[in-house]
C-alpha positions, 0 to 999 in steps of 0.5 A: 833132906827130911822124909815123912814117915810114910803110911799106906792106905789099902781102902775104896775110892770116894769120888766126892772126895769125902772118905775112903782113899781121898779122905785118907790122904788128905789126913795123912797130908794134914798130920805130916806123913807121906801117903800112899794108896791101894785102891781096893774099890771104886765107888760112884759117890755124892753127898746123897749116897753111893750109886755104885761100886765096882771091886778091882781084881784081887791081882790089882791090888796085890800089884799095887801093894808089891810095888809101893811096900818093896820100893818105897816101905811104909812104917803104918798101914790103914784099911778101909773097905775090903768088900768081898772075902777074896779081897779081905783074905788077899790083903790079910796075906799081904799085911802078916809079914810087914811087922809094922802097925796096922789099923783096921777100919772094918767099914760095914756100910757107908754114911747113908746106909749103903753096904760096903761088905759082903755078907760072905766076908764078914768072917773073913775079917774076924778070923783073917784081918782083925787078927793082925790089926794093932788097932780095930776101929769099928763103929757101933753097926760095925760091932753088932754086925762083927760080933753081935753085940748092941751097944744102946748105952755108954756102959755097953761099950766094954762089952763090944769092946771085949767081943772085939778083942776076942777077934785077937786085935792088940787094941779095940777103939770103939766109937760111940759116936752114934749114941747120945750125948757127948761124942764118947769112944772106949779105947782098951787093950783089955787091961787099960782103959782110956775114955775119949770124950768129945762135945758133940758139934751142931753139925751134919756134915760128918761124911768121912769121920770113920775113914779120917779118924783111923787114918789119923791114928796110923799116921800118929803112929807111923810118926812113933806115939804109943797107941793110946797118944795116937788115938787121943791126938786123932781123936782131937784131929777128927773132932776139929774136923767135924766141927769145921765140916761144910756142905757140899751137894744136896746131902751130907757133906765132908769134914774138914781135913784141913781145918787146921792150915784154915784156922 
């Protein structure tokens, strides 16, 4: 019997299914690999925004994380929204002796502007989390709430590129995303750098493009791709999604995890 790589997602929960846990999960089915959840949060949440959020206690997670690493194993981990320091410091401990990939998707704030970080744990994540990430994957927000650094062009990107790596990431990928033009993110070590362009899709319907992307890219490398393999593959995953994304509710709605079983 075949077992799928197994990888663990320690982020919030999105009730509208969009992002967070949900949207982890439905990537990691969609890409071959057995996902499994710490749930760090849970959130009221709808096409229109987040109404509510409620953290669930430090020993919570700490529980859930024992239970399914020392059990079943895990061989890539996604994180997602860590909202307060304690959390953030709780899971840096808990992921500093796995010795397998970590992707970090230090979630700032939601689509619709929401925030989803404390301002106190802000440095927590630079000096506790980013550390032990494989891969970092901030969006342009992100980076200018992490480091300070606005990214107003595609040039700027390897100065917030170089600002995350000074956070001690193997791997920056910074989504340009939010910028003009085509959909372009920089991916480098410092050394190597990979541009990853993309047709930027007459769709608003984009909720989840964070939570999906770095949850394609710890399933690509809990299946054995290099860094730069998983993140153009995930980068070609998320861009389908995005593309095939519909409306749900009065608001923004989800990509399409599935477009590819659709299709």
């Amino acid at each position: 019997m075949t077992i799928p790589p197994r990888v663990l997602t320690v982020a919030g929960s999105d009730s509208g299914g969009g992002a967070g846990i949900q949207a982890d999960l439905k990537t990691m089915l969609a890409l071959g690999t057995h996902g499994m959840s710490v749930i760090t949060a849970v959130t009221a949440q709808n096409s229109l925004g987040v109404q509510g959020a409620w953290e669930l206690p430090v020993d919570a997670v700490r529980a859930q994380f024992r239970s399914v690493v020392d059990d079943i194993g895990v061989q890539a981990v996604k994180t997602g929204m860590l909202s307060s320091p304690a959390l953030v410091a709780a899971v840096a401990e808990l992921l500093a002796p796995l010795g397998v990939p970590v992707v970090v998707d230090p979630v700032g704030v939601s689509k619709h502007g929401d925030p989803l970080l404390a301002a106190d744990a802000v440095d927590v994540v630079r000096t506790r989390l980013l550390p032990l990430a494989t891969v970092a994957t901030p969006n342009l927000d992100e980076v200018r709430q992490l480091t300070g650094v606005v990214v107003d062009g595609e040039a700027a990107l390897r100065e917030a590129a170089a600002a995350i790596l000074a956070l001690g990431p193997r791997w920056a990928l910074i989504k340009g995303g939010h910028l003009d033009g085509d959909a372009v993110d920089l991916l480098t070590d410092g050394t190597q750098q990979h541009w990853l362009r993309a047709p930027r899709h007459d769709n608003r319907h984009t909720h989840g493009t964070g939570c999906t992307l770095a949850a394609a890219v710890a399933s690509y490398l809990a299946r054995g791709l290099e860094v730069p393999d998983a993140v153009g593959a995930a980068k070609e995953y998320v861009t389908g999604a995005i593309a095939a994304g519909f409306p749900l509710g009065a608001g923004i709605g989800p990509v399409d995890h599935a477009w590819r079983q659709r299709g």
